[in-house]
KETORGU-878999 format. One record per residue (C-alpha): x, y, z. Coordinates in steps of 0.5 Angstrom, whole numbers, padded with zeros to 4 digits, always signed. Example, Ala and Ser with C-alpha at 12.3 -4.5 7.8 and 13.67 -1.06 7.14 Angstrom:
<pts>
+0025-0009+0016;+0027-0002+0014;
</pts>
This chain:
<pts>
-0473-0341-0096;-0472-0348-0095;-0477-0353-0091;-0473-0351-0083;-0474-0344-0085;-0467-0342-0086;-0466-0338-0093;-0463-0343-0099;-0456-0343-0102;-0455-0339-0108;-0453-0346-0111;-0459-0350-0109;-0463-0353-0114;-0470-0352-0113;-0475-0359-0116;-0480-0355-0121;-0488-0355-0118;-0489-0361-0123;-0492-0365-0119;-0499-0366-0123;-0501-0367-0130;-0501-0373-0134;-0497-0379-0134;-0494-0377-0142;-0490-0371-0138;-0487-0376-0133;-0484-0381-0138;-0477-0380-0136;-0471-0379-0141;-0468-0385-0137;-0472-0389-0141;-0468-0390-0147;-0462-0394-0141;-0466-0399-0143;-0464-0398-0150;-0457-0398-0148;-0457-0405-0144;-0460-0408-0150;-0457-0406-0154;-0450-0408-0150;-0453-0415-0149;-0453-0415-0156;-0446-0413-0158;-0444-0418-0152;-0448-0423-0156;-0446-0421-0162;-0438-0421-0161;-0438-0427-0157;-0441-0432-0163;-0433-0432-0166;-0430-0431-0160;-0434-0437-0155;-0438-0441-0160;-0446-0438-0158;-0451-0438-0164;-0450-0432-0168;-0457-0431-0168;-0458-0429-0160;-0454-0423-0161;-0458-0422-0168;-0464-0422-0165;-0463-0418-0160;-0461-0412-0163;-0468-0412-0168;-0471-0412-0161;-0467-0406-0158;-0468-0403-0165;-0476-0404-0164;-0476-0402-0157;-0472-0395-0158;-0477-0393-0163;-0482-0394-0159;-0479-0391-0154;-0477-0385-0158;-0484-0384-0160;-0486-0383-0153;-0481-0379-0152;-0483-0374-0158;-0491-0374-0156;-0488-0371-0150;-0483-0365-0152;-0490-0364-0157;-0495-0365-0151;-0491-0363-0145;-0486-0359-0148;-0484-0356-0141;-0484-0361-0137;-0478-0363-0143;-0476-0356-0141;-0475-0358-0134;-0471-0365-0136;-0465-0360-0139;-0465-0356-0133;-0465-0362-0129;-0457-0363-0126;-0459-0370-0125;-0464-0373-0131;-0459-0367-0136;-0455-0373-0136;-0458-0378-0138;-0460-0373-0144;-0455-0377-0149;-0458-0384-0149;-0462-0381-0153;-0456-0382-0158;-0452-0386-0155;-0458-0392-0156;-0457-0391-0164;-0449-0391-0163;-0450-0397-0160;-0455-0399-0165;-0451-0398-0171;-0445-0402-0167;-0450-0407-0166;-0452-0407-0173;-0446-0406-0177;-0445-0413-0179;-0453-0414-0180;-0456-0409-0184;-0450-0404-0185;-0454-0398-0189;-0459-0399-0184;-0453-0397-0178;-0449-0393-0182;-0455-0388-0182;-0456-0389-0175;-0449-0388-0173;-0449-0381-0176;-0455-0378-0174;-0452-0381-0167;-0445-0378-0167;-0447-0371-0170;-0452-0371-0164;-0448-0374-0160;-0443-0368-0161;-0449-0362-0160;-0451-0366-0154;-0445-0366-0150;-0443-0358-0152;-0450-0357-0149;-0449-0361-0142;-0442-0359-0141;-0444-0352-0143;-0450-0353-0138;-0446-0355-0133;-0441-0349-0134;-0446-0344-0134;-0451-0345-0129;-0450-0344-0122;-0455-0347-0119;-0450-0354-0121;-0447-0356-0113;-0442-0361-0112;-0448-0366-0109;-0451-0366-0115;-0445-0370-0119;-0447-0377-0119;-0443-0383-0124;-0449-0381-0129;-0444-0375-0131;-0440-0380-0134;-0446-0381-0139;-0444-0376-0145;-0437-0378-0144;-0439-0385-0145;-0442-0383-0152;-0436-0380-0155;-0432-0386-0153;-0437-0391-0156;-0437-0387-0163;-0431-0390-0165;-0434-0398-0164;-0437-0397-0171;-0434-0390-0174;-0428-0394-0177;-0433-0397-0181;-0437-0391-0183;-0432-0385-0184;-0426-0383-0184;-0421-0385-0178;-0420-0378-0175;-0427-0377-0174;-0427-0383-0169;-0421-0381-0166;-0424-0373-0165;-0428-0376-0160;-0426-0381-0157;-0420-0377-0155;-0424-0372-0152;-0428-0377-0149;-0422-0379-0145;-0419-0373-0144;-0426-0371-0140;-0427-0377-0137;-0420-0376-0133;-0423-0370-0129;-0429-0373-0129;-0427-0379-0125;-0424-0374-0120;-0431-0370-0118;-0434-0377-0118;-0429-0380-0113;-0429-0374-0109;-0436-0374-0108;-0438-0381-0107;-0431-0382-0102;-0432-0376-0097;-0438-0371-0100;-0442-0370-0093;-0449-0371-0096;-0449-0379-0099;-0451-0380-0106;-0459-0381-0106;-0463-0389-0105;-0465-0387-0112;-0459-0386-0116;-0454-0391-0113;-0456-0396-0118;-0451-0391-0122;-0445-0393-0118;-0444-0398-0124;-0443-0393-0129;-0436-0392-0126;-0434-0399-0130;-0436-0396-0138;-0432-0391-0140;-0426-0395-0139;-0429-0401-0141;-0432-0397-0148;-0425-0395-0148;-0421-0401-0149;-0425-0404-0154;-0425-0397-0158;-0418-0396-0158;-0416-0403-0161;-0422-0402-0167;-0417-0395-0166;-0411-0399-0166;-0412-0406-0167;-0405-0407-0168;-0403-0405-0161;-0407-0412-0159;-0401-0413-0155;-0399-0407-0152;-0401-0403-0145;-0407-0398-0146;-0412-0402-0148;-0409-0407-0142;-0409-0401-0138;-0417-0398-0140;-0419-0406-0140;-0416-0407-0132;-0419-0400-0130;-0425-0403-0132;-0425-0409-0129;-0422-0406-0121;-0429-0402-0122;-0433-0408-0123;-0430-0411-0117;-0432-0405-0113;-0439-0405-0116;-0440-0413-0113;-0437-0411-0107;-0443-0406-0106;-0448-0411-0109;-0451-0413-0102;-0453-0406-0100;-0455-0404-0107;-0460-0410-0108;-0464-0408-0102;-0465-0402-0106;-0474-0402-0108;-0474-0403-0115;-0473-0397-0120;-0472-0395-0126;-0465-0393-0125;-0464-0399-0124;-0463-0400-0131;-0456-0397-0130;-0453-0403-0129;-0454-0406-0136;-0450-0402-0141;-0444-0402-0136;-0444-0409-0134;-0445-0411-0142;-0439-0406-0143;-0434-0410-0139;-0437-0417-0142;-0436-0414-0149;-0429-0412-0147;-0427-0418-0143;-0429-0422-0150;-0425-0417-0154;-0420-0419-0150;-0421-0427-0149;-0420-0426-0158;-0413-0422-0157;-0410-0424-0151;-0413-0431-0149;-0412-0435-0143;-0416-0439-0139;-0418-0433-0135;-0421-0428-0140;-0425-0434-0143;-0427-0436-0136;-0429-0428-0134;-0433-0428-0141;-0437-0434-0141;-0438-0431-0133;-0440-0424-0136;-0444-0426-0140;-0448-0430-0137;-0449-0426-0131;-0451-0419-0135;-0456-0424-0139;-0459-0425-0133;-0459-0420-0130;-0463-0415-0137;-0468-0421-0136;-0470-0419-0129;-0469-0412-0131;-0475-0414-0137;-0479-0417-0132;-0478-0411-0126;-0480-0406-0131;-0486-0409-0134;-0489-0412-0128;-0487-0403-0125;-0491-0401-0131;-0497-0406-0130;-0497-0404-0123;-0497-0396-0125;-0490-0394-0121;-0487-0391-0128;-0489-0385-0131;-0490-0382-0124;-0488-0376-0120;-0481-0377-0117;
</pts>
């Protein structure tokens, strides 16, 4: 029965009786989006020393922090699925925190970018764990997906677009590591999911009758990271097609979705802090990758001024993000029930 004494839905999602318990149980999987950011900001910095002039050093720096706070991350995530295997269990049938299940790989597909031009033995061992998990996690959330009727229209978010933003990320460092058909594999399936996926999501944000949560409107960003990710792969694809319309056309998708992002900024920065809010880092970092990317093969006033401008603001903004999540973590909000 719901709260008003009416029977529920068959599709309703009940929230587990997990209320109690030790803060361990309460890590959330939504942890390792700060592994994401990071390691974006790195590959920001990284591809902007050639291109912009910075220091080589800052991007170099910032990806053996992200590799630092992605083991440490993990270390905690594991003493969870030891300690508290159920509550673990009761992410992966979560439709909201399923999504964000393949961070976890796609942290080390993004480390192994970060890292290929700094220690490459190093991240092409992480590029393969993370691909080949990559692929198991994605069959196992669309399989999720597919299968449990639990699953209704108002539990689709923007965070859907995370495992298809994982297959699109392979190819960023796959061409150095395998075989070219590898990356294109996933990042046509990528693709060919992302396009329905826009759909569902558009659909729910522009006329659901029930308004995404408070909570997850921080994920309204991931709207920008699959084209963004997408532009800047199909040129390491293709890099002679520098020139030519599909990575414009990814590139300016992304661009259109980040303007409808700023255009919702002043209802979003009266949001509390949380830890959602570390949704914004990865996509805005990934637009900043794929501006720079564009400043190299274009060029032009306007893709140099847009990078120095998304650089500098997506920097900024993964600092205040540091600073939110540790002062959160010294008051105790984080590792508690939601």
């Amino acid at each position: 029965m719901s709260a008003n004494g009416r029977p529920r839905a068959a599709t309703a999602y009940v929230e587990p009786d997990s209320a109690a318990g030790p803060r361990l149980a309460h890590f959330p999987v939504t942890f390792f989006a700060t592994v994401m950011g990071l390691a974006g900001l790195s590959l920001a910095w990284g591809r902007a020393a050639p291109v912009l002039g910075v220091p080589d050093w800052v991007g170099e720096a910032l990806f053996w922090l992200s590799l630092v706070v992605y083991a440490v991350v993990l270390l905690a995530y594991l003493g969870k699925l030891v300690r508290h295997p159920h509550a673990v269990k009761e992410e992966l049938a979560h439709p909201v925190r399923l999504s964000f299940v393949p961070t976890i790989t796609i942290g080390l597909l993004l480390l192994a970018t970060a890292g290929q031009h700094i220690a490459y033995s190093l991240a092409e061992a992480l590029w393969w764990v993370g691909a080949s998990g990559q692929l198991v996690l994605t069959l196992y959330v669309l399989s999720a997906w597919i299968n449990r009727p639990t699953f209704a229209m108002e539990h689709v978010t923007p965070a859907w677009f995370i495992p298809v933003v994982g297959l699109v990320v392979v190819p960023l460092a796959g061409v150095s590591f395998a075989d070219k058909e590898v990356s294109w594999f996933f990042f046509a399936v990528g693709v060919t999911f992302w396009i329905p996926l826009l759909a569902m999501v558009l659909s729910r944000l522009f006329v659901h009758d029930r308004p995404v949560p408070p909570k997850l409107l921080p994920t309204l960003a991931v709207l920008i990271a699959p084209p963004a990710v997408a532009a800047v792969a199909y040129l390491r694809l293709q890099p002679e097609s520098a020139e030519g319309p599909v990575p414009r056309m990814f590139y300016y998708v992304a661009l259109f979705f980040g303007f409808l992002f700023v255009a919702q900024v002043n209802r979003l920065r009266k949001l509390p802090f949380f830890l959602s809010w570390w949704a914004y880092s990865f996509p805005l970092a990934a637009l900043s990758v794929a501006t720079i990317v564009m400043t190299d093969v274009v060029g032009g006033w306007f893709f140099t001024a847009a990078s120095w401008t998304f650089l500098v603001a997506v920097s900024a903004l993964i600092a205040l993000l540091v600073l939110r999540t540790v002062a959160s973590m010294a008051r105790g909000e984080i590792c508690v029930p939601e």
